[in-house]
N, C-alpha and C positions, 0 to 999 in steps of 0.2 A: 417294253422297249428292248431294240435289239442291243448285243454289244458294241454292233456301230456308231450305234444313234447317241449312246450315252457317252462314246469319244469324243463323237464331234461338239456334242452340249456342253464337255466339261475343256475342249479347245477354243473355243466361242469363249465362254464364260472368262478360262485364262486371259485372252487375247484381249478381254471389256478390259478387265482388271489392271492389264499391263497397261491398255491405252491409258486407261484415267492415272496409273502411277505417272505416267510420263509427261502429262499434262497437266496435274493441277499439281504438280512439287509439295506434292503432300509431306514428305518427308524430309525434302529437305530445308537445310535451317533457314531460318530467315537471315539475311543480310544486317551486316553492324552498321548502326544511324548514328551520325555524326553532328554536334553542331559546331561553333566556332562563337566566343567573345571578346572584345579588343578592348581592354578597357585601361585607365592611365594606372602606371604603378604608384602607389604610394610612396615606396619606399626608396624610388630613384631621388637623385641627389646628384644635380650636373658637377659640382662645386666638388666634390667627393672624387679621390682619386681612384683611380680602377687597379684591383689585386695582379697583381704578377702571377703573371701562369692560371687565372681563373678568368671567370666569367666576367668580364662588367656588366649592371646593373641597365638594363632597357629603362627607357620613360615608359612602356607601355607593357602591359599584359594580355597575351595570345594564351586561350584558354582552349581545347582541345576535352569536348565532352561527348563520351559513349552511351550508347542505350544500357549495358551491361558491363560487367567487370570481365577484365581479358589479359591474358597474360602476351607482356609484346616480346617479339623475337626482333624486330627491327623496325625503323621511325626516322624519317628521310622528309625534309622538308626543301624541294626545290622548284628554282621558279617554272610556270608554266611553258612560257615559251624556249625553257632549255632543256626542257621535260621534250616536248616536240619533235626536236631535233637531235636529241642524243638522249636514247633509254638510259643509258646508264649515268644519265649526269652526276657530278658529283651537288651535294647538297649544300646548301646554306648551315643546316643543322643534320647530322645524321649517327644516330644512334646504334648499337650494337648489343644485345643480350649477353652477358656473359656464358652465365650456362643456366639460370633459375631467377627470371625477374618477376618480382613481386606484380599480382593481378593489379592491376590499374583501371579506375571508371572515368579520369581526367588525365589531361594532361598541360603543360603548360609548355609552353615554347620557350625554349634556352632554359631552361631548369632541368636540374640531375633529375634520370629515373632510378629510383634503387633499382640492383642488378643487372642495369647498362652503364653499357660507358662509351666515350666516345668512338667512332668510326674509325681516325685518323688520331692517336694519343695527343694528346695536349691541344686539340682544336675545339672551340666552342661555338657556341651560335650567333652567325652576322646579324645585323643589322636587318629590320623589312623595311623596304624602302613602301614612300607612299604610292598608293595608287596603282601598283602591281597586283600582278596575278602568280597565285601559288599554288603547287600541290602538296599535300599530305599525303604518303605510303607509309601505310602500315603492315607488318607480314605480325602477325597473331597468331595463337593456335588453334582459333576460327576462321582461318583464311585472311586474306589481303583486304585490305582497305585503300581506296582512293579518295581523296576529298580536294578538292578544289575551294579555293578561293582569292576574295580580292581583299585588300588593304584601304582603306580611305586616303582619299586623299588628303585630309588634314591628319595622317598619322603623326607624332611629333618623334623628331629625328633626334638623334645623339649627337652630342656638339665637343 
């Protein structure tokens, strides 16, 4: 074989190799899988007065589960349709990394993460009304996460 022939074989060859990286994302990471559970709190207490300057107590548990453990840099939970119309909504719950938050595989909705703290000092997590639609952003240091979801309609409300 001449010195042409053997360029152009090992430009081919490059060019197979390049197309399949680019198409089958061999390499890149797989995507973080999400699911979501809503279940009643136990440990709500209408009757029970709610703490000054903390969180009150939900009738319900919004449970937030990853495929893997992940360290989060930010956690913004706001409604869909305000999402729509303004990227930067502000959140119902929104979270901030200090500077080192502990790897996390769950999370629960309106509960401390160690090593975040809130967005806006002294604000905690509203209420989900029923039968709404939410999202979930997460910025991680696997990349962002979107999750969407809806509320039942018999979720039971804070009184």
């Amino acid at each position: 074989m001449s010195g042409k022939n053997i360029f152009l074989l090992v430009v081919v060859v490059a060019l197979f190799g390049f197309s399949l990286y680019r198409v089958m994302d061999w390499l890149r990471p797989p995507d973080i899988q999400m699911v979501h559970t809503i279940r009643p709190n136990p440990r709500y207490d209408p009757a029970r007065p709610v703490r000054r300057g903390g969180p009150g107590r939900l009738p319900y548990l919004v449970t937030f589960s990853l495929d893997r453990t992940v360290r989060l840099k930010e956690v913004r939970l706001v409604p869909t349709a305000m999402l729509a119309t303004n990227k930067y909504a502000s959140g119902l719950w929104h979270l901030v990394s200090d500077s080192n938050s502990i790897p996390v595989r769950a999370i629960v909705y309106g509960q401390p993460i160690r090593g975040m703290r809130p967005h806006v000092p002294g604000a905690w997590a509203d209420p989900l009304e029923p039968g709404a639609e939410y999202t979930l952003l997460l910025q991680t240091d696997a990349g962002s996460v979107r999750y969407e979801f809806r509320t039942p309609s018999n979720l039971p409300v804070r009184r």
